[in-house]
Every structure is written in structure tokens, then in C-alpha cells.
N, C-alpha and C positions, 0 to 999 in steps of 0.2 A: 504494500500500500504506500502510494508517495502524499503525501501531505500535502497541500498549495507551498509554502516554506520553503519545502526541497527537504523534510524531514523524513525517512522514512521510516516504514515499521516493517520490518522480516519476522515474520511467525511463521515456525516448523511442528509439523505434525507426524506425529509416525502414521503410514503409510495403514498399519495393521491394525491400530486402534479403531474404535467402533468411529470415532471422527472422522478419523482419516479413511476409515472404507466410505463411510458415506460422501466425502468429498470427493474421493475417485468415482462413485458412482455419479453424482451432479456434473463434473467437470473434465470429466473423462483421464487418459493418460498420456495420451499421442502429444501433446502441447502445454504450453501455458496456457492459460484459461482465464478472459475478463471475467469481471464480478459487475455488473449490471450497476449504471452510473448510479444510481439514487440508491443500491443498498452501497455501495463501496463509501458513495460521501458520508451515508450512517455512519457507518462502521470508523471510517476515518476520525468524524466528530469525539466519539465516544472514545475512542483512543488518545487524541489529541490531547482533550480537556484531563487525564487521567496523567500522561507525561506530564504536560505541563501544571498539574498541580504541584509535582515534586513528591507523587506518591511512593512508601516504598514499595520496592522489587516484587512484595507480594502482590501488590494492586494491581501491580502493573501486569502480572502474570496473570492474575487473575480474569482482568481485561483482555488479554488475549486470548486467553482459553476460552472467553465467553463470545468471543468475536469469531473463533472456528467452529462453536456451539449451533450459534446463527447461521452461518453459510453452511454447515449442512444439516441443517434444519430443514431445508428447501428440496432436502436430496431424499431420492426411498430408502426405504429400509433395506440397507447394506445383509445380504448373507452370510450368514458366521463362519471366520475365519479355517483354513483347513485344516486341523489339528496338527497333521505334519510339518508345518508352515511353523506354526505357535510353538512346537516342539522344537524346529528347526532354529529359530529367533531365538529359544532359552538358550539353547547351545551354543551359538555366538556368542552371547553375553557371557556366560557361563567362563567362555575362551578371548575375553575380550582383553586378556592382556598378553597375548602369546599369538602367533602367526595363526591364521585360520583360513581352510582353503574350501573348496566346495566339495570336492571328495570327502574329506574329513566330515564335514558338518553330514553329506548324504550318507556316507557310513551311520554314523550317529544315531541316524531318523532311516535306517534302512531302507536306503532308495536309491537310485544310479544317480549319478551326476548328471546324467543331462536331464531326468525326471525332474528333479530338484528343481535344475535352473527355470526349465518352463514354470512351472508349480509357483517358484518363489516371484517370476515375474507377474505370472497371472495374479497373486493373491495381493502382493503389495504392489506393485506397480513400477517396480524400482529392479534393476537388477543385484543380482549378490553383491558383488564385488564392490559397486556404491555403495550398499545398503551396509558393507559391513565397516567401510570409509568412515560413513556417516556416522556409527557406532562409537566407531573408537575415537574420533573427535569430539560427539557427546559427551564419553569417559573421560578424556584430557582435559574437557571444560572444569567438568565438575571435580576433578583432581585441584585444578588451579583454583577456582574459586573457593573449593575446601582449604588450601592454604600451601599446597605444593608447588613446589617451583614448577618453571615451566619445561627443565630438563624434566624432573620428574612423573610429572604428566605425561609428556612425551614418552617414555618410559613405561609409565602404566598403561599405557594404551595400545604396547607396541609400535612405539614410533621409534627409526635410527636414534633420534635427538630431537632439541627443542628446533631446531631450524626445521626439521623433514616435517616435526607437526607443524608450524609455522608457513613453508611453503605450501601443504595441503592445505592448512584452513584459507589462506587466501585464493588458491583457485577455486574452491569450494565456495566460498563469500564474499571473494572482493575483496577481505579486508584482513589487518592482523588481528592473530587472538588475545595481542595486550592489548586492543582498542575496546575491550570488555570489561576492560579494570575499572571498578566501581570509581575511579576518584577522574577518570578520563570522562567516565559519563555526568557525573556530576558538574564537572567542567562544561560540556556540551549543555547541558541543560539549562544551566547559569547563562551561558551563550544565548541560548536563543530566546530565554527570558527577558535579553537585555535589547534583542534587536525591536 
């Protein structure tokens, strides 16, 4: 969502959550997908006003989560995930700090590898090997945010170093993952308070 400002707002959803199926289901897979002018300006609104009060991080989360609530509210009722899928996603996480391959995970959920792969793209909409990217940048977040360095995050995540998760999170984002540091945001904030 971009703001009139030039602010925007990035909100990630897992793919497999009862959300996120129903968003694939509304908005399909093939593309990026508009959000129809007059609910996007909502949604912008009620975002907007929630930054700019200087709410904390829960709010703010909270506001989001109720913003992907909304858009797929509008969506049918998503069918429930494939168990070997839900099993398949434990087992990543499970190996979320150690090399994890597709073989490995379909051994796990006893399936061939190339089953898997259709399987996991049909149900999340994302391929593996993104899907398990997206994972271990997740874990690194939440490494650093808990209070680990950003080698160590890197690290728990199965990343070389802090630069190899650093070079990932920017092709992945756009942007570096210390531009997440609560005292960078605060700063931003203060910023555009002031314009």
C-alpha cells in the first residue's frame, strides 16, 4: 500500500494461513493483484492514522493483521490446507537453522520430490525454495529483534554471515534488515511528523 506521502506499508502473510489461503483465493497467484480504489484508500486511512499516532508495535501489528482480515473477507471460503503440506511447513521450521533441501523435507512427509514440489506450489502459492528463503529471514528477524547480533541471526537461520543474510533480505525487500531497528523507525516517524 503506498500512502499519498510516498509512505508505505508492506504487510506479509503466510501463504498457508486460513488469510492467506483466502487471499490466494480472491486475488489469485499468477500476478500482483490491485485492491479496488475505494477499499485500498480505507485501508490506507486506517493504517495511516495508527503510524502516525506513534502507536506501539502492537497496534501497529494489530492494524495490519486486521487490514489482511478485511481483504479477505471478500474472498470464499478457502479449503483446508493439505495435511502433507502443514506437515511439510512443520519440518522446515523444525530445520530452520540447518540447510534444508526438498528431498529431505519429501522424505520426511513421504512423498517424491517432484510430488512435493507441485503439492507445495498448489497449496501455498509460492514455490519451496522461496518459501523456505522467506522462512529463514523470518527466523533472523526475530533473532535480531530478540537481541542477537546480526552475525548471529544470520547464523541461526543458516545464513554464511551477516552480509549473505543482509544481501538476501535486500533483494527480497528492497531494503537493509538494520533499517528495522526500532530507533531508525522512530526516527522516520518523527520525520514525517515534522513535514
Amino acid at each position: 500500500m503506498l500512502f499519498r506521502s510516498g509512505v508505505s506499508a508492506t504487510i506479509f502473510c503466510e501463504p498457508e494461513s486460513e488469510v492467506g489461503r483466502s487471499l490466494l483465493a480472491r486475488f489469485g497467484t499468477e500476478a500482483i493483484a490491485g485492491v479496488p480504489e475505494e477499499e485500498c484508500a480505507e485501508l490506507c486511512r486506517s493504517l495511516r492514522a495508527i503510524y502516525e499516532s506513534s502507536a506501539p508495535d502492537a497496534e501497529l501489528n494489530a492494524a495490519a493483521q486486521d487490514v489482511l482480515r478485511r481483504l479477505a473477507a471478500a474472498a470464499p471460503r478457502p479449503a483446508r490446507p493439505d495435511a502433507r503440506i502443514v506437515r511439510a511447513i512443520a519440518e522446515i521450521v523444525r530445520r530452520i537453522d540447518q540447510p534444508v533441501s526438498l528431498t529431505d523435507i519429501a522424505d520426511a512427509v513421504h512423498m517424491s520430490a517432484g510430488r512435493l514440489r507441485h503439492l507445495f506450489v498448489a497449496e501455498t502459492g509460492i514455490p519451496f525454495r522461496p518459501y523456505v528463503l522467506w522462512l529463514r529471514l523470518q527466523h533472523a528477524l526475530e533473532q535480531a529483534i530478540g537481541g542477537a547480533s546480526w552475525t548471529e541471526a544470520a547464523h541461526a537461520a543458516a545464513f554464511a554471515d551477516s552480509a549473505h543474510l543482509s544481501r538476501t533480505f535486500r533483494r527480497m525487500f528492497g531494503m537493509s534488515p538494520t533499517a528495522l531497528d526500532p530507533t531508525q523507525q522512530a526516527a522516520s516517524r518523527a520525520r514525517l511528523q515534522e513535514s
